[in-house]
N, CA, C and O atoms as a Tripos MOL2 file, in Angstrom:
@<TRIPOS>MOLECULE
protein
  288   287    72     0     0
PROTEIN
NO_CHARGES

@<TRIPOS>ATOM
      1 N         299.4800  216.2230   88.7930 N.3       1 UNK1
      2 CA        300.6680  216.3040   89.5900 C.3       1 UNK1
      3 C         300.2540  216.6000   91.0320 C.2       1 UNK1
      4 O         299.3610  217.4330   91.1840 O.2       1 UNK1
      5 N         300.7900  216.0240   92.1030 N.am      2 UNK2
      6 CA        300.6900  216.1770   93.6050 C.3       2 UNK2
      7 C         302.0570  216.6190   94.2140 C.2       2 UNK2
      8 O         303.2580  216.3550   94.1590 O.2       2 UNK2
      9 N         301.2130  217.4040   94.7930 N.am      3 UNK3
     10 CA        303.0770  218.0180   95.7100 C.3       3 UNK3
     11 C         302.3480  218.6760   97.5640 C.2       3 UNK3
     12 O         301.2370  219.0120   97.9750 O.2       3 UNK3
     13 N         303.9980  218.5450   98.2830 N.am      4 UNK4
     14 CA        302.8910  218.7080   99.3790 C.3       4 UNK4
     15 C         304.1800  219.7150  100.0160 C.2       4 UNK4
     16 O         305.3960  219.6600   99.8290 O.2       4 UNK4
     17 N         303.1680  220.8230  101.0030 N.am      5 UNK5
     18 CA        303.7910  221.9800  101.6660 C.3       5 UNK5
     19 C         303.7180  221.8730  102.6360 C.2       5 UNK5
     20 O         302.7350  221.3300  103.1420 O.2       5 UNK5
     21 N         305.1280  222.5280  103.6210 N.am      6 UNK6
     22 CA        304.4620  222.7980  104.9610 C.3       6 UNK6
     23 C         303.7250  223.9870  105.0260 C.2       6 UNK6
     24 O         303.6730  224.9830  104.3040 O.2       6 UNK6
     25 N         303.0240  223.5610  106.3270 N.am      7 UNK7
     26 CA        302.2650  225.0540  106.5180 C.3       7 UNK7
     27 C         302.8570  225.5860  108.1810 C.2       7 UNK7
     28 O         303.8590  225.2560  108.8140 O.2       7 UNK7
     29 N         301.8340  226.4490  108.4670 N.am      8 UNK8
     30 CA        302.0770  226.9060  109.8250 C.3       8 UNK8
     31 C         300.5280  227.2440  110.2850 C.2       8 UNK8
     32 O         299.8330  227.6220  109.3420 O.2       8 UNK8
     33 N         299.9040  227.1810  111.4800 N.am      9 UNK9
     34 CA        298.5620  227.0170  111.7630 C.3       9 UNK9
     35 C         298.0090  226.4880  113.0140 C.2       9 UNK9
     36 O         297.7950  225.2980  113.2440 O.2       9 UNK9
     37 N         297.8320  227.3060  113.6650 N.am     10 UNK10
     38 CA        297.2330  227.1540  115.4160 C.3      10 UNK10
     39 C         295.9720  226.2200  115.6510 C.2      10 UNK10
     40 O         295.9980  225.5270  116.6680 O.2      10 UNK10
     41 N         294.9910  226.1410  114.9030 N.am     11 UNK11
     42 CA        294.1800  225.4870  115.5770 C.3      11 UNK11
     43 C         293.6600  224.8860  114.3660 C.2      11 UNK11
     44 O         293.5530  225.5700  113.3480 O.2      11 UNK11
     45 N         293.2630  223.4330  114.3940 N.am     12 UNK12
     46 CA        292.1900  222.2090  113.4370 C.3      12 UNK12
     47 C         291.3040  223.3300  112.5440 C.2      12 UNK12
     48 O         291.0240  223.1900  111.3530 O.2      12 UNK12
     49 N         291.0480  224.1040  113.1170 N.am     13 UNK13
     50 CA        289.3960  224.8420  113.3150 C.3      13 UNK13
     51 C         290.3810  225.9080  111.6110 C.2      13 UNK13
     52 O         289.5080  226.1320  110.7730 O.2      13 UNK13
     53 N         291.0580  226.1720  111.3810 N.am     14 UNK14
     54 CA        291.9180  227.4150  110.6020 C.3      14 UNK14
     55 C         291.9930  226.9640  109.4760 C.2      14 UNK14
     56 O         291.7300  227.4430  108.3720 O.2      14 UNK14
     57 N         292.7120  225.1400  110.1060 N.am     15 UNK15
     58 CA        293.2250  224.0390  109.2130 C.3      15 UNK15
     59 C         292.5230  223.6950  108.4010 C.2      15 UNK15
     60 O         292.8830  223.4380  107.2520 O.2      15 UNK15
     61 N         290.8440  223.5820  109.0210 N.am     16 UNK16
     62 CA        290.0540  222.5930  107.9750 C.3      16 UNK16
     63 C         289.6430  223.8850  106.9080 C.2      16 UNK16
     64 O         289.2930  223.6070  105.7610 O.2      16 UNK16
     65 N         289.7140  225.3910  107.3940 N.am     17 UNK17
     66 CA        289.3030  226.5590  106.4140 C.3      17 UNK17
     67 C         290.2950  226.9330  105.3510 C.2      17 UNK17
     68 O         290.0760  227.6840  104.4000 O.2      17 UNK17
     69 N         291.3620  226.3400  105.6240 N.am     18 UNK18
     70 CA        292.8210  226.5090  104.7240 C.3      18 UNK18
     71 C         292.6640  225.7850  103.9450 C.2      18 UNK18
     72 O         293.2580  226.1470  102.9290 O.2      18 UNK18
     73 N         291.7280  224.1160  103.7140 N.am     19 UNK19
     74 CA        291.5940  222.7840  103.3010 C.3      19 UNK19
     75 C         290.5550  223.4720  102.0620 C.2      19 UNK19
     76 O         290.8450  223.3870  100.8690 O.2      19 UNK19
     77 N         289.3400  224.1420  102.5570 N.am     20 UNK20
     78 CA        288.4210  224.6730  101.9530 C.3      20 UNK20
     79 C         288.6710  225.5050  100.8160 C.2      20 UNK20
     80 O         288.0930  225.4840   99.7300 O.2      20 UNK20
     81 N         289.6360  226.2640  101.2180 N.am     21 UNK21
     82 CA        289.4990  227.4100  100.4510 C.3      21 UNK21
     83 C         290.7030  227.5500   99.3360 C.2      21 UNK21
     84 O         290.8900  228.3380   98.4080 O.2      21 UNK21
     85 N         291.4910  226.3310   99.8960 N.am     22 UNK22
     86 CA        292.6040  225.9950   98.6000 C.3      22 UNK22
     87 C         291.5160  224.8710   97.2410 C.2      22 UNK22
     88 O         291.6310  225.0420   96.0270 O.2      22 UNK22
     89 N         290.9420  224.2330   97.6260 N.am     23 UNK23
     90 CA        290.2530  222.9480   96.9290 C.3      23 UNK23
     91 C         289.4390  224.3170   95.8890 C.2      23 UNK23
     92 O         289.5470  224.2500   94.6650 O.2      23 UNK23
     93 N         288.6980  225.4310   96.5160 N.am     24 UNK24
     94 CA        288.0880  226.2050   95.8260 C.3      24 UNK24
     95 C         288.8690  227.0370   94.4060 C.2      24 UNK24
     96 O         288.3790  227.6620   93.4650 O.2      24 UNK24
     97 N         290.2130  226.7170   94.7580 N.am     25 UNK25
     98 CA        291.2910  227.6070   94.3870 C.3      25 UNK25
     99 C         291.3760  227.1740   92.8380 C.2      25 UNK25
    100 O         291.9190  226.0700   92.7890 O.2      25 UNK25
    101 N         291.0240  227.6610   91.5090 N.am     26 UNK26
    102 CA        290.8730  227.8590   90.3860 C.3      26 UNK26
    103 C         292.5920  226.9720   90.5680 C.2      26 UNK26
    104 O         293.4950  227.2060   91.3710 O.2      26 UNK26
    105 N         292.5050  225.9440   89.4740 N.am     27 UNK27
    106 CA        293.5390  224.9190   88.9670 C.3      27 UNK27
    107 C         293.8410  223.8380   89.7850 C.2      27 UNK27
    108 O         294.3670  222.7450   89.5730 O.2      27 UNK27
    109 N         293.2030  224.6190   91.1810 N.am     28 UNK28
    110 CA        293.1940  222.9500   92.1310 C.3      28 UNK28
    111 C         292.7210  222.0000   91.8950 C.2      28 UNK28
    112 O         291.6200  222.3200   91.4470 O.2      28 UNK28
    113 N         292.8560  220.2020   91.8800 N.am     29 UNK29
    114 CA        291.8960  219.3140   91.6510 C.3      29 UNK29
    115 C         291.1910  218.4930   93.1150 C.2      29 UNK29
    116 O         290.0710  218.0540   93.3750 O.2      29 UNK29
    117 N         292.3290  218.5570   93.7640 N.am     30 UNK30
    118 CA        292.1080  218.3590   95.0900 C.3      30 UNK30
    119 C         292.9400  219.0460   96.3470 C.2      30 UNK30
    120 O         294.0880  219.2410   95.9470 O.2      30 UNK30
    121 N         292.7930  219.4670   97.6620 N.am     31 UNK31
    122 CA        293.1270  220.0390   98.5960 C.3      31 UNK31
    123 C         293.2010  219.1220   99.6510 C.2      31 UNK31
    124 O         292.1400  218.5190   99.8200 O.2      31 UNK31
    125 N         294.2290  218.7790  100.5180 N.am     32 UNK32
    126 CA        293.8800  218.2920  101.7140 C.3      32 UNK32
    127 C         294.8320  218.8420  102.5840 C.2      32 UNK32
    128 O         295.9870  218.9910  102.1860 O.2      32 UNK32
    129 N         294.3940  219.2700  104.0900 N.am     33 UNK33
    130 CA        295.3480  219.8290  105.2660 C.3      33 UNK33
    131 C         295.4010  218.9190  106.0020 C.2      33 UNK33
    132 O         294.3910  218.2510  106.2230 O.2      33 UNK33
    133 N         296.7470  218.6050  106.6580 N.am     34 UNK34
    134 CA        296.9520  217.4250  108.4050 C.3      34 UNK34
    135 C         297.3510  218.5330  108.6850 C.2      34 UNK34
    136 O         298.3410  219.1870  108.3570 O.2      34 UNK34
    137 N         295.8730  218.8340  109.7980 N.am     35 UNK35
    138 CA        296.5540  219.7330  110.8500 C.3      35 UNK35
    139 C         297.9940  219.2990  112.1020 C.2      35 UNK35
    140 O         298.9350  219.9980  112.4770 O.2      35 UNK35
    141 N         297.6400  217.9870  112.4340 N.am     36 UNK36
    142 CA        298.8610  217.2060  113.5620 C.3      36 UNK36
    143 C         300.4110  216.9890  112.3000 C.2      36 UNK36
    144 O         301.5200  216.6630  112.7260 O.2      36 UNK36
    145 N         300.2190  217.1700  111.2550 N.am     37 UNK37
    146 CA        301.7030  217.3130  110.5270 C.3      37 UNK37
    147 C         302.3980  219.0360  110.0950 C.2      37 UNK37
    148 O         303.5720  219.3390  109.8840 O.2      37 UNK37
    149 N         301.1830  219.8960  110.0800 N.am     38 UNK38
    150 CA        301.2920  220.7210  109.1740 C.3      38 UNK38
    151 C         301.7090  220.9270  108.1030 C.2      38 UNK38
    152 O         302.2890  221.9070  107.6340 O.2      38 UNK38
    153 N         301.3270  219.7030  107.5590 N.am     39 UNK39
    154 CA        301.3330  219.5580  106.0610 C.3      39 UNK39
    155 C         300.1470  220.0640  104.7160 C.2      39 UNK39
    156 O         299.0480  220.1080  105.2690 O.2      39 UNK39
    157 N         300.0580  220.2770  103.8760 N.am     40 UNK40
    158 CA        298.9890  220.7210  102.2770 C.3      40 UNK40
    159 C         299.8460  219.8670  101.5210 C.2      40 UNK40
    160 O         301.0210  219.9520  101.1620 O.2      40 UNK40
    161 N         298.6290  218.7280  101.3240 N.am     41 UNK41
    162 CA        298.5930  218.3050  100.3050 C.3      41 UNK41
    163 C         297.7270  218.9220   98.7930 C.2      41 UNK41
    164 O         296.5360  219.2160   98.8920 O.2      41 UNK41
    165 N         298.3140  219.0400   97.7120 N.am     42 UNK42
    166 CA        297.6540  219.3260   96.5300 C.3      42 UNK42
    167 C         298.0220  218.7450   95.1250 C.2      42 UNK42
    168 O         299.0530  218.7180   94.4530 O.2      42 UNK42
    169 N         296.7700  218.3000   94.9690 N.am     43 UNK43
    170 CA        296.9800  217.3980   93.4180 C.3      43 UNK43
    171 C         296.3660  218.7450   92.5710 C.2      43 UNK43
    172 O         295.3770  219.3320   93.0110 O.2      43 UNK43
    173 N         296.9610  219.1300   91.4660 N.am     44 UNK44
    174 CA        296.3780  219.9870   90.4490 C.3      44 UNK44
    175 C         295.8610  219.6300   89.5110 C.2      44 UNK44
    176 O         296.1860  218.5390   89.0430 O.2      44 UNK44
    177 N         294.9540  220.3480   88.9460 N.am     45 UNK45
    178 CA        294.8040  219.9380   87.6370 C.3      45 UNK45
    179 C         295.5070  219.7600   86.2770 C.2      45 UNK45
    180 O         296.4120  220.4970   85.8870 O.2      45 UNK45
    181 N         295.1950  219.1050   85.8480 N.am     46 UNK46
    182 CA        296.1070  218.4240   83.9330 C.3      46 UNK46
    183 C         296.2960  219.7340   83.6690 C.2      46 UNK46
    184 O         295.3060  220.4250   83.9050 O.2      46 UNK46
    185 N         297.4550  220.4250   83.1670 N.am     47 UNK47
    186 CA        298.0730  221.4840   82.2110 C.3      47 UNK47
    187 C         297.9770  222.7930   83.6620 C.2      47 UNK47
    188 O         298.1290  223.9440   83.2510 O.2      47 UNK47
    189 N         297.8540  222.7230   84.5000 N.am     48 UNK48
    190 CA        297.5750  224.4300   85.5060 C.3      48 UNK48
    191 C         299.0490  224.1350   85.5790 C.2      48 UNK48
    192 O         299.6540  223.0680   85.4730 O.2      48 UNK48
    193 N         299.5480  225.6060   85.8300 N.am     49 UNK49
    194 CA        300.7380  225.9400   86.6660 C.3      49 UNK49
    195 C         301.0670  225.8700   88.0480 C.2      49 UNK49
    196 O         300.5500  226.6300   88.8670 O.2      49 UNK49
    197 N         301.8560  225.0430   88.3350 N.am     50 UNK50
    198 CA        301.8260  224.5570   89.9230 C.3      50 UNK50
    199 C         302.2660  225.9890   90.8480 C.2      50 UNK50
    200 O         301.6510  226.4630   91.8030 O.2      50 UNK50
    201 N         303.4660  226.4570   90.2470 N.am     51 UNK51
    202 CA        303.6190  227.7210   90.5230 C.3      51 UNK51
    203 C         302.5540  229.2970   90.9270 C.2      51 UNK51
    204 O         302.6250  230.0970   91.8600 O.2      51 UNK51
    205 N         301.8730  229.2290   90.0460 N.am     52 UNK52
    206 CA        300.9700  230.2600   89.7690 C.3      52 UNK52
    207 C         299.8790  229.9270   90.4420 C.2      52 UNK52
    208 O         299.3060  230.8930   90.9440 O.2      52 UNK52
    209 N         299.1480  228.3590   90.7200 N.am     53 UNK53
    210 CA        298.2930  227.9210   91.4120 C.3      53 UNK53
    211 C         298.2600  228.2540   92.7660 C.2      53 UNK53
    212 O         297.3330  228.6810   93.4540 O.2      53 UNK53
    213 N         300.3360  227.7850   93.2550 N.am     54 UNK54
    214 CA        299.9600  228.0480   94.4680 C.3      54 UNK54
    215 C         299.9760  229.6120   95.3310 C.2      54 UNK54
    216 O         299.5300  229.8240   96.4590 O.2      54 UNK54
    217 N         300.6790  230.6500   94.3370 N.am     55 UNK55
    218 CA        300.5960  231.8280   94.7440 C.3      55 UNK55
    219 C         299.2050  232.0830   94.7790 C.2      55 UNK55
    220 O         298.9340  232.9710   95.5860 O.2      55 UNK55
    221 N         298.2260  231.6090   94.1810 N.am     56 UNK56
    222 CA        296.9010  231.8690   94.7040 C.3      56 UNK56
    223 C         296.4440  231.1130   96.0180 C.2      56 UNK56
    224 O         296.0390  231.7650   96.9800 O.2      56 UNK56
    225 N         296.5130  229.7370   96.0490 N.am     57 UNK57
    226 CA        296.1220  229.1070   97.2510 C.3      57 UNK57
    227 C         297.0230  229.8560   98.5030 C.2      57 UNK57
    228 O         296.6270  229.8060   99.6670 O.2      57 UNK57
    229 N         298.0190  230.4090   98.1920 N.am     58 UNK58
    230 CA        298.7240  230.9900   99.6540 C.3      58 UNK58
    231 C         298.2380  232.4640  100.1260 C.2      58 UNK58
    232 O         298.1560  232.8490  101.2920 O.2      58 UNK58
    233 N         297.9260  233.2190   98.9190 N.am     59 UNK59
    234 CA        297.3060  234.5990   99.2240 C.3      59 UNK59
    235 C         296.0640  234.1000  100.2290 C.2      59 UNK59
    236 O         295.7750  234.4390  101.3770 O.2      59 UNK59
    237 N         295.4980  233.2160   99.3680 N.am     60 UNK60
    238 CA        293.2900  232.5710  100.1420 C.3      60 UNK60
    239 C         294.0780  232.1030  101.2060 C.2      60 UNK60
    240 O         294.2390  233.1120  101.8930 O.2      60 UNK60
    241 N         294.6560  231.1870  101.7430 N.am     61 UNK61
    242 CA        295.2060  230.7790  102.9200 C.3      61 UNK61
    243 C         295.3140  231.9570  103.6570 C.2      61 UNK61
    244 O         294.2380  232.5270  103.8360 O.2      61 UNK61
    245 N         296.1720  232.4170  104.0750 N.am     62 UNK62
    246 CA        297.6250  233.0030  104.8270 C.3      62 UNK62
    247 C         296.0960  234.3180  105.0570 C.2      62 UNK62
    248 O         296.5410  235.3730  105.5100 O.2      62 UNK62
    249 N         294.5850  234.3640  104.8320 N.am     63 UNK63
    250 CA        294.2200  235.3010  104.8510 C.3      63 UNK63
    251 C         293.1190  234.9460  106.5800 C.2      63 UNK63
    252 O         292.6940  235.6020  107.5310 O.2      63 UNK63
    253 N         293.1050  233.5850  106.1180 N.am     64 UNK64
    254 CA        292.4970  232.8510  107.5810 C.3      64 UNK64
    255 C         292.8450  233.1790  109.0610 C.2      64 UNK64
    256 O         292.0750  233.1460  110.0210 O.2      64 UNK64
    257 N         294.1040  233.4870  109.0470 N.am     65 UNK65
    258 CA        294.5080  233.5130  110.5690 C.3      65 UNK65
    259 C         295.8230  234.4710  110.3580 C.2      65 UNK65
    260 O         296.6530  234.3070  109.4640 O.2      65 UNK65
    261 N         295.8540  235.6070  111.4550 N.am     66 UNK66
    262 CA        297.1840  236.3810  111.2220 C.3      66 UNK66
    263 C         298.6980  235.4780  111.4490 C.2      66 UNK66
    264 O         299.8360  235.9280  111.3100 O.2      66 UNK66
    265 N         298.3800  234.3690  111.7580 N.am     67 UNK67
    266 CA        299.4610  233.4640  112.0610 C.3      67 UNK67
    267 C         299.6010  232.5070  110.8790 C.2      67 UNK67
    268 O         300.6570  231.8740  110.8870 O.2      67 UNK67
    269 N         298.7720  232.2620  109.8700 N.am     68 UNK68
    270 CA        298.4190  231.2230  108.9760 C.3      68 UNK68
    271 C         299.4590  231.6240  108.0110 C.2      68 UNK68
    272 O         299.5290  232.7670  107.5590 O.2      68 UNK68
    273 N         300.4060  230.5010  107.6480 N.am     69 UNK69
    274 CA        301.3380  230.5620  106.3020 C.3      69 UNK69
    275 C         300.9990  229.1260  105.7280 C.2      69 UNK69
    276 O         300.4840  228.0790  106.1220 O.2      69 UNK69
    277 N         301.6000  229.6780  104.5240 N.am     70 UNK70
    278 CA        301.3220  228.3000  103.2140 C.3      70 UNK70
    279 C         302.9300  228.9450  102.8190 C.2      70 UNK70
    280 O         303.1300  230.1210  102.5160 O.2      70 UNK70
    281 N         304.3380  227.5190  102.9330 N.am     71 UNK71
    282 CA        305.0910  227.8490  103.0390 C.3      71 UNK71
    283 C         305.9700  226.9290  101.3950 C.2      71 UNK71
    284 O         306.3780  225.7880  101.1770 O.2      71 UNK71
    285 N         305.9040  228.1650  100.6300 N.am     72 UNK72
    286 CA        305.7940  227.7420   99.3100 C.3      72 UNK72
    287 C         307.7300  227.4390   98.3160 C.2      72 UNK72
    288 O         307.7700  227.0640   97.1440 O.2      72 UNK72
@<TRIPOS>BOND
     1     1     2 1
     2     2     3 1
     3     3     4 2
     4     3     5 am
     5     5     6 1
     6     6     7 1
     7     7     8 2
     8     7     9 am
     9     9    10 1
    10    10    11 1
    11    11    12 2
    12    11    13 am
    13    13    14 1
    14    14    15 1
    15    15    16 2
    16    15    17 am
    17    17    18 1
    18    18    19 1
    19    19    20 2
    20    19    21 am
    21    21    22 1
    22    22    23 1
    23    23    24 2
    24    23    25 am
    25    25    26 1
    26    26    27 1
    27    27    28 2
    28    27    29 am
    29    29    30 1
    30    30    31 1
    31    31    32 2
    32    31    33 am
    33    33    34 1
    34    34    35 1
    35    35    36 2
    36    35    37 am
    37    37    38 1
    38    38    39 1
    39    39    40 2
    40    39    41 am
    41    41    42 1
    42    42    43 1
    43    43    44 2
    44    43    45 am
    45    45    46 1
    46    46    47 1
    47    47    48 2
    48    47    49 am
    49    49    50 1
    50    50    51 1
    51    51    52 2
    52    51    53 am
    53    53    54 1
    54    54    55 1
    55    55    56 2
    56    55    57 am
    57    57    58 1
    58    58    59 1
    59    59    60 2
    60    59    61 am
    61    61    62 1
    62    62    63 1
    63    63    64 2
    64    63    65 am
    65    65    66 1
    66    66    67 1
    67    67    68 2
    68    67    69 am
    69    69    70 1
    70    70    71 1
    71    71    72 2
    72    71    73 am
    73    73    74 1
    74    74    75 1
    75    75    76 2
    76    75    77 am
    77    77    78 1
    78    78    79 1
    79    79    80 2
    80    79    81 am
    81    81    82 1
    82    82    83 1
    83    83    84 2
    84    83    85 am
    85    85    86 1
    86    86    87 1
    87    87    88 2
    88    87    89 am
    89    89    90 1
    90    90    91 1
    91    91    92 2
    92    91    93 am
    93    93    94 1
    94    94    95 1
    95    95    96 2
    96    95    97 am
    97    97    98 1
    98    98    99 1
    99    99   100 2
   100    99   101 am
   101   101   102 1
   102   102   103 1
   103   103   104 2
   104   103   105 am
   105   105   106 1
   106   106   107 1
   107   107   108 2
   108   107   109 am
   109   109   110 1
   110   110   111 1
   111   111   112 2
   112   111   113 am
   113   113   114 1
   114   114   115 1
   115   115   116 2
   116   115   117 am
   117   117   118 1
   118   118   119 1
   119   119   120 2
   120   119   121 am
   121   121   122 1
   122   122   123 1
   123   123   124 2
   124   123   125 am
   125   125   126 1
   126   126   127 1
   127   127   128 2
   128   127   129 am
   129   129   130 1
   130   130   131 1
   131   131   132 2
   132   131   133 am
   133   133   134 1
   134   134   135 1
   135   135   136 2
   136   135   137 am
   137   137   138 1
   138   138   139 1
   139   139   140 2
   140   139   141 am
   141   141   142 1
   142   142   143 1
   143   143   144 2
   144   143   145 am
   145   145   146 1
   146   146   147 1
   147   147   148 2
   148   147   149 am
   149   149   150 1
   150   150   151 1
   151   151   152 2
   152   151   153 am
   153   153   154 1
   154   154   155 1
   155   155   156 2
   156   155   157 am
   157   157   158 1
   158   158   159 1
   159   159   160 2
   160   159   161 am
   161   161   162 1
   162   162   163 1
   163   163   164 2
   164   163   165 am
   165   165   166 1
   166   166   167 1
   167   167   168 2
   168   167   169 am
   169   169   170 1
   170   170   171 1
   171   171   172 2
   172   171   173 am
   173   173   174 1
   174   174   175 1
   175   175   176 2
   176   175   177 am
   177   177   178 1
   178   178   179 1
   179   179   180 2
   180   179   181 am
   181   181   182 1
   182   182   183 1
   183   183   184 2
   184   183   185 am
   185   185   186 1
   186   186   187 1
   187   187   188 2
   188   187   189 am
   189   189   190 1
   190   190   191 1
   191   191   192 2
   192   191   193 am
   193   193   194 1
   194   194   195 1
   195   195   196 2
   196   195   197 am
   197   197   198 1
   198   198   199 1
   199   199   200 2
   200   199   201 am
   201   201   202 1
   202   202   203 1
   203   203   204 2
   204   203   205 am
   205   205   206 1
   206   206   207 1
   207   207   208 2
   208   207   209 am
   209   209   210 1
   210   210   211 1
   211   211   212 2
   212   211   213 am
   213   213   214 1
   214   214   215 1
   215   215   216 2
   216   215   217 am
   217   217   218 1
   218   218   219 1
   219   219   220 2
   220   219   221 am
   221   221   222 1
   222   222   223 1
   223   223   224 2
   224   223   225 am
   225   225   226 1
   226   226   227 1
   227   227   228 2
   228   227   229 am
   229   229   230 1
   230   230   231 1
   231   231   232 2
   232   231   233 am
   233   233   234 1
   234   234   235 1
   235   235   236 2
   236   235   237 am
   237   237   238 1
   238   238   239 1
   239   239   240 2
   240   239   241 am
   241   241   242 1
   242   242   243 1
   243   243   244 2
   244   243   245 am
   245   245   246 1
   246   246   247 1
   247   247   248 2
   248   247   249 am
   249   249   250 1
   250   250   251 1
   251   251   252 2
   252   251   253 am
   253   253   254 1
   254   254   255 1
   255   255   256 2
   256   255   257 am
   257   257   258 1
   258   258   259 1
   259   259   260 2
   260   259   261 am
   261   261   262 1
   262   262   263 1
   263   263   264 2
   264   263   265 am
   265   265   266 1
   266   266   267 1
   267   267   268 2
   268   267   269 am
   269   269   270 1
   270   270   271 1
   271   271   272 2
   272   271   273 am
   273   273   274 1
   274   274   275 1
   275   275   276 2
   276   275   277 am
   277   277   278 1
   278   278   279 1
   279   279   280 2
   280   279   281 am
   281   281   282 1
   282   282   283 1
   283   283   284 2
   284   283   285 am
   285   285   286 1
   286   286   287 1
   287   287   288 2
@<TRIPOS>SUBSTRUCTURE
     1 UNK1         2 RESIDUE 1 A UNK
     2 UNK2         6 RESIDUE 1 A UNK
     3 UNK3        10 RESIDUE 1 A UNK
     4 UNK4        14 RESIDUE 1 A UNK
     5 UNK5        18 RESIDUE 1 A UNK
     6 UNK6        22 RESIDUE 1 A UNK
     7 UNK7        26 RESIDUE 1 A UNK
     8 UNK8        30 RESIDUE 1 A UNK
     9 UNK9        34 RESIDUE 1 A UNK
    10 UNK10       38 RESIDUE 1 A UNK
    11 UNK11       42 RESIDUE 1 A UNK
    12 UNK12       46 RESIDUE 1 A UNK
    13 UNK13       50 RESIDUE 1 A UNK
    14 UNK14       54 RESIDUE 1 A UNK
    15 UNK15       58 RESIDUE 1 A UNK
    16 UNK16       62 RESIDUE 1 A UNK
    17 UNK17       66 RESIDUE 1 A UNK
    18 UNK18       70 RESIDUE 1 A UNK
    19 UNK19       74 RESIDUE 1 A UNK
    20 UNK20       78 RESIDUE 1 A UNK
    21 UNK21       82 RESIDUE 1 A UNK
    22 UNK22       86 RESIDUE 1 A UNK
    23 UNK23       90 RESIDUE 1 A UNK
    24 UNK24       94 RESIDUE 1 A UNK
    25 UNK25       98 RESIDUE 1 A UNK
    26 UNK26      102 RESIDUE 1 A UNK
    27 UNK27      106 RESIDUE 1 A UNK
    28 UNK28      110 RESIDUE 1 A UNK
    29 UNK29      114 RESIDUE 1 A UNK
    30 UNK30      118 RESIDUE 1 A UNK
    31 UNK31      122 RESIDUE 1 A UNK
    32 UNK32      126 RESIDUE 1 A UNK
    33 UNK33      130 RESIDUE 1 A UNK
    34 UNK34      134 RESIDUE 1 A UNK
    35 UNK35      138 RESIDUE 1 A UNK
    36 UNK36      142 RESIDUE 1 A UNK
    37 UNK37      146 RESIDUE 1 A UNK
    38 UNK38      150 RESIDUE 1 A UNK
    39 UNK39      154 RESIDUE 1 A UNK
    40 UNK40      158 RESIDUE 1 A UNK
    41 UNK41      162 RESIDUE 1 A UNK
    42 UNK42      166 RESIDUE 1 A UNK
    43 UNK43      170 RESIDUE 1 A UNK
    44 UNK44      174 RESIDUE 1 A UNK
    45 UNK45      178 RESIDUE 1 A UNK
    46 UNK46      182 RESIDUE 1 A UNK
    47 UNK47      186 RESIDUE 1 A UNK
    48 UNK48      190 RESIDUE 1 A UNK
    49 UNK49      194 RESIDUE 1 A UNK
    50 UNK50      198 RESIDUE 1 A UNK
    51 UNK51      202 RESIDUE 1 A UNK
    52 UNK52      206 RESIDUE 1 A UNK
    53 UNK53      210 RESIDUE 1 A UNK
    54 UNK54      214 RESIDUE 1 A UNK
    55 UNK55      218 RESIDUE 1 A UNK
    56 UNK56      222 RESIDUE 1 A UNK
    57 UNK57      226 RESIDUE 1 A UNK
    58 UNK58      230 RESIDUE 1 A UNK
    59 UNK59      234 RESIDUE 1 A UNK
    60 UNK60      238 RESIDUE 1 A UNK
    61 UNK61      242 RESIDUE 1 A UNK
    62 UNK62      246 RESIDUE 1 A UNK
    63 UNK63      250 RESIDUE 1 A UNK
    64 UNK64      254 RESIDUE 1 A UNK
    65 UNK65      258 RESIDUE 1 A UNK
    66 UNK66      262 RESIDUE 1 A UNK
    67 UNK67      266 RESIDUE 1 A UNK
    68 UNK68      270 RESIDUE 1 A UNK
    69 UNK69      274 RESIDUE 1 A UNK
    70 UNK70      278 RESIDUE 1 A UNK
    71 UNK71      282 RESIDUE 1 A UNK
    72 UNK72      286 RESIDUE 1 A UNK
């Protein structure tokens, strides 16, 4: 399943660490950030909870930059 979020995020440089550290994110299958949309894209893995996945990818996010949200 793929679903996509806005985010919030000042600079490319935050964006591509938000990209990183969601893809790392236990049930993720893939991660991708447009910093010029402020968009997260995320495909999950077969059977994870999309829900529960992303309360993790937003805690690892939102930890990058005091301005950084993953807007769920």
């Amino acid at each position: 399943m793929k679903k996509r979020y806005a985010i919030v995020v000042d600079c490319a440089n935050c964006a591509a660490k938000m990209e990183g550290l969601a893809q790392e994110t236990p049930g993720v299958k893939t991660a991708a950030v447009n910093f010029m949309t402020q968009k997260m894209a995320i495909e999950f893995e077969p059977g994870a909870d999309a829900g529960t996945v992303m309360k993790a990818v937003k805690e690892r996010c939102e930890k990058v930059d005091a301005e950084a949200q993953v807007l769920i």
